[in-house]
LOGU-412888 format. One line per 4 residues: number of its first residue (from 1); their letters; for each residue y, x, z of N, C-alpha, C. Coordinates in steps of 0.2 Angstrom, whole numbers, always signed. Example, Ala and Ser with C-alpha at 12.3 -4.5 7.8 and 13.67 -1.06 7.14 Angstrom:
BEGIN
1	AS	-28 +66 +39 -22 +62 +39 -16 +66 +39; -11 +64 +35 -5 +68 +36 +0 +64 +39
END
This chain:
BEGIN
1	XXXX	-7 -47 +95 +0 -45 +97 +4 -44 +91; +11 -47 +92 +15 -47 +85 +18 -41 +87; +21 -37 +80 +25 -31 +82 +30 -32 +79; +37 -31 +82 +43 -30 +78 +44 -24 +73
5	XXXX	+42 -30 +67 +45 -27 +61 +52 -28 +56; +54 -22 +54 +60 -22 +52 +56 -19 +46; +57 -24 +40 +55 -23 +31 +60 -24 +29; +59 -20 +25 +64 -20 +18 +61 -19 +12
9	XXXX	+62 -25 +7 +57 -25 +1 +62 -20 -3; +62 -16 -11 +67 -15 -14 +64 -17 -21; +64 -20 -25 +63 -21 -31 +67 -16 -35; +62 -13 -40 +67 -7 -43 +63 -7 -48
13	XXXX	+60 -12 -53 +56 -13 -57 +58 -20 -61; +57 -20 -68 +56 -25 -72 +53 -30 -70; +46 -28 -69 +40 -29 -69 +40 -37 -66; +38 -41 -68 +37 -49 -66 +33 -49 -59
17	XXXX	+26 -46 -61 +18 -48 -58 +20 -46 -51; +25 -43 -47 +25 -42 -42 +26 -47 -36; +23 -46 -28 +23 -52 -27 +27 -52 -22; +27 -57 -19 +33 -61 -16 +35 -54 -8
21	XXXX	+43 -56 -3 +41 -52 +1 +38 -56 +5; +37 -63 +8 +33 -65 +12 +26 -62 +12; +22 -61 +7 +17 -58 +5 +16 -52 +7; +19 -48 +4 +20 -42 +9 +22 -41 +16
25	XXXX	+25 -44 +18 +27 -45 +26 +21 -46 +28; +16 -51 +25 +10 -53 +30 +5 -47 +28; +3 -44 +24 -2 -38 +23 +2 -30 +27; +8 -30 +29 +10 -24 +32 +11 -27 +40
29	XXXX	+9 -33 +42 +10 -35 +48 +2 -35 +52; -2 -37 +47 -10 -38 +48 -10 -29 +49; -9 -24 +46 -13 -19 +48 -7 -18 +55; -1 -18 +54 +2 -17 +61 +0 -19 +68
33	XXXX	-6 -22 +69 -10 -26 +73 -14 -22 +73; -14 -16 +72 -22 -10 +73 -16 -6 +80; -10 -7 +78 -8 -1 +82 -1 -4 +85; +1 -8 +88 +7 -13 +90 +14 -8 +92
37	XXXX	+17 -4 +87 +23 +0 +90 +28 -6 +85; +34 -5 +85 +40 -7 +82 +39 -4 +77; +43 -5 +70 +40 -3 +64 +47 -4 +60; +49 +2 +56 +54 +0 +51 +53 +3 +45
41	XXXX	+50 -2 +39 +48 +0 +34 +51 -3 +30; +55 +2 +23 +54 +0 +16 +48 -2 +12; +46 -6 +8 +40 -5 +0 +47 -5 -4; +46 -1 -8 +48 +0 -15 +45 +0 -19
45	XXXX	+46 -9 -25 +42 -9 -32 +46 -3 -35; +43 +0 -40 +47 +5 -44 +43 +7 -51; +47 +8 -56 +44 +9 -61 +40 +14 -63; +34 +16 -68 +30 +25 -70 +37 +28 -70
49	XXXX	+40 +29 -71 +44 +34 -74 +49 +35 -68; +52 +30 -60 +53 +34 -55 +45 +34 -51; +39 +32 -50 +33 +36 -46 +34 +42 -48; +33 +42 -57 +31 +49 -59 +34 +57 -56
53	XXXX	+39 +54 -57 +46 +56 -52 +44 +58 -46; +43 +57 -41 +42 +57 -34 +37 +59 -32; +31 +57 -37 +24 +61 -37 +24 +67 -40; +27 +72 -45 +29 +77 -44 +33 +80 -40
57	XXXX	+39 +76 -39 +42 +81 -33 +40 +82 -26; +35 +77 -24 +32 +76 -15 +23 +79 -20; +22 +75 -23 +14 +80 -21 +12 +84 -27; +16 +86 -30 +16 +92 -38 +10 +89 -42
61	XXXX	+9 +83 -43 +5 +80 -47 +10 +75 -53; +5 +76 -58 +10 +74 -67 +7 +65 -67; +11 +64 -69 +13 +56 -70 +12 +53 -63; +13 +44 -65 +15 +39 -59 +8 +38 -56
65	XXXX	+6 +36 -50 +0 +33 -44 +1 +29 -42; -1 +25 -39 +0 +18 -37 +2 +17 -31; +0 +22 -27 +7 +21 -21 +5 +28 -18; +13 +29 -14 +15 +34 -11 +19 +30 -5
69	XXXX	+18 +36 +1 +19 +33 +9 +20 +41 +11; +29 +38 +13 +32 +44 +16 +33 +40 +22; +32 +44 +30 +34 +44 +36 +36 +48 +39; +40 +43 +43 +47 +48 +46 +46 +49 +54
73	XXXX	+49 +52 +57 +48 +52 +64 +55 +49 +69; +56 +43 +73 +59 +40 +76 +58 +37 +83; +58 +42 +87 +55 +40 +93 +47 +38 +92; +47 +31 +96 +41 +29 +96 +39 +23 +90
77	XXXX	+44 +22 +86 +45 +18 +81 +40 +23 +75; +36 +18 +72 +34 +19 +66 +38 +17 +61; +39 +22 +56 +45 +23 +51 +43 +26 +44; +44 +23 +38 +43 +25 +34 +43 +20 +26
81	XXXX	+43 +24 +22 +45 +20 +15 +36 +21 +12; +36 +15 +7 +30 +16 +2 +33 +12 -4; +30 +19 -6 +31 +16 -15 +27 +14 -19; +26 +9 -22 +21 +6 -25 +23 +5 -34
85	XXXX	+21 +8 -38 +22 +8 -46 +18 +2 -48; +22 -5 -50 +19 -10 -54 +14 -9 -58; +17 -5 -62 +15 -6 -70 +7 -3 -69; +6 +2 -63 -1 +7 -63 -6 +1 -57
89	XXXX	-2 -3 -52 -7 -9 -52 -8 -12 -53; -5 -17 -58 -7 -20 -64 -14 -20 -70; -9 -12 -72 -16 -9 -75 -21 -8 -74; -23 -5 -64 -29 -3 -63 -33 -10 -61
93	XXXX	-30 -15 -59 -30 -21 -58 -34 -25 -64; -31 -24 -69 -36 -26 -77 -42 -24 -78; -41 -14 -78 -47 -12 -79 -54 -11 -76; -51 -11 -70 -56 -13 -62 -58 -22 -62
97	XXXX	-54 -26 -65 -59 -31 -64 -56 -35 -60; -49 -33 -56 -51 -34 -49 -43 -39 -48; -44 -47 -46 -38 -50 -45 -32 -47 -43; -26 -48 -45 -20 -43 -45 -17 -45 -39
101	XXXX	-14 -50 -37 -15 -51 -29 -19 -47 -26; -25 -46 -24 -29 -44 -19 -27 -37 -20; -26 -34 -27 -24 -26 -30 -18 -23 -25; -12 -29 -27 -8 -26 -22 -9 -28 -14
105	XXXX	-11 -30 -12 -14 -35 -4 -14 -25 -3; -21 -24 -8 -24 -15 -5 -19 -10 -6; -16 -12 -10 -9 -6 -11 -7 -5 -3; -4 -13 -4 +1 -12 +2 -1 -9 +8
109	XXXX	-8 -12 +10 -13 -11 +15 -15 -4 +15; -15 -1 +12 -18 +8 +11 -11 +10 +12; -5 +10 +9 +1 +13 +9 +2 +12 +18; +3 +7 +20 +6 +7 +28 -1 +10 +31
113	XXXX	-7 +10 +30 -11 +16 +35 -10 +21 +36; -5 +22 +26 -6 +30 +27 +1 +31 +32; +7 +27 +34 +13 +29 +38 +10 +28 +44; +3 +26 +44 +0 +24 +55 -4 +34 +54
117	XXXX	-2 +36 +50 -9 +43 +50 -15 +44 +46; -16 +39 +45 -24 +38 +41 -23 +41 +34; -27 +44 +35 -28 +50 +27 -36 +49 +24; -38 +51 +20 -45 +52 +16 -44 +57 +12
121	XXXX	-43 +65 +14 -43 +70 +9 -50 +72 +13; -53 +72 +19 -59 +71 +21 -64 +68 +21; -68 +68 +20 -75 +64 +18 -76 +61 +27; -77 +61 +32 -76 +58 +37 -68 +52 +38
125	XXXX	-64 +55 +38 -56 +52 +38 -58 +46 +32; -59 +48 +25 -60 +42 +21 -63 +38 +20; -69 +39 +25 -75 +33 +26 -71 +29 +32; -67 +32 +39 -63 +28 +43 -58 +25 +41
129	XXXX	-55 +26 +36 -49 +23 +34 -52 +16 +26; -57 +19 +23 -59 +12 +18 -62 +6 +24; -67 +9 +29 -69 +4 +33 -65 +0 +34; -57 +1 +37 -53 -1 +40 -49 -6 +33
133	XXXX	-49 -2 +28 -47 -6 +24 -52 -11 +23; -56 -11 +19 -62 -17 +19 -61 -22 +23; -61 -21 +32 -62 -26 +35 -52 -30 +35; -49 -27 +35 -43 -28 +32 -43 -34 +27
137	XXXX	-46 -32 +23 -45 -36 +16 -49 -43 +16; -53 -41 +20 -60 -46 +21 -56 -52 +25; -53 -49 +30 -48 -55 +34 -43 -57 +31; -41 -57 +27 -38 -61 +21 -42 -62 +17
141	XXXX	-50 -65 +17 -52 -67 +11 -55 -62 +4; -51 -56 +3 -54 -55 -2 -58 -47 -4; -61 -48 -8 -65 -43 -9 -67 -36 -6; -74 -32 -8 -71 -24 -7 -66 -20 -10
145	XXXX	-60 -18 -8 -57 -16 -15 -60 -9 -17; -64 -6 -13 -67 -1 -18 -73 +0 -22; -77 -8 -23 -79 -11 -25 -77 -14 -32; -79 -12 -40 -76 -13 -45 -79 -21 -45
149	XXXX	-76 -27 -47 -78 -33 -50 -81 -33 -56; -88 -35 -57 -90 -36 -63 -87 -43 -66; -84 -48 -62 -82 -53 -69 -75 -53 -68; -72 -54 -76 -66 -52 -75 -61 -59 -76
END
């Protein structure tokens, strides 16, 4: 079942390596398929220095993370922005081994679970939600992403 989505990409980064919005539209559509409501989402690329920002002000934590997912509440509409910091997928994308496409694929993918509810501050909740990422990511083809890649 397709769900009507309403996306909006926001580029607010230098940063080259970031991928296309077709891309994104298909990874925020695939998980939207767990749960078929209408959906009106921002991703905003953004630089360390505005995450850093927001990750201090929303969760009292110092410097930039790789993404952040704020929801809002709209009727029966799923609503909500995610923000994903280039320059910290990139990097963890290198260090981890792990192709930078499929890095951000899991970005995108983990950010819009967390506007469907899906949390992992619990050891039950986080085994739900990576399961659901894994086999996510699998239907595209690629990797586990919590699985570090030995060849680089």
């Amino acid at each position: 079942m397709k769900t009507e989505l309403d996306l909006t990409v926001q580029q607010a980064t230098t940063n080259r390596n970031c991928p296309y919005e077709a891309c994104i539209r298909q990874w925020v559509e695939l998980v939207l398929q767990q749960q078929p409501v209408p959906a009106d989402i921002t991703v905003r690329l953004v630089d360390e220095a505005e995450c850093a920002e927001l990750n201090q002000q929303y969760r009292k934590r110092t410097g930039p993370t790789n993404v952040l997912s704020f929801a809002y509440t709209a009727g029966e509409n799923l609503c909500g922005d995610i923000v994903i910091c280039a320059a910290v997928v990139e990097r963890e994308a290198a260090e981890q081994h792990k192709d930078l496409q499929s890095h951000w694929a899991h970005m995108v993918i983990h950010g819009t679970l967390h506007l469907m509810g899906y949390d992992h501050t619990e050891n039950n909740e986080a085994e739900e939600m990576e399961a659901l990422e894994c086999t996510l990511m699998h239907s595209l083809g690629y990797a586990d992403p919590y699985r570090e890649e030995t060849n680089a």
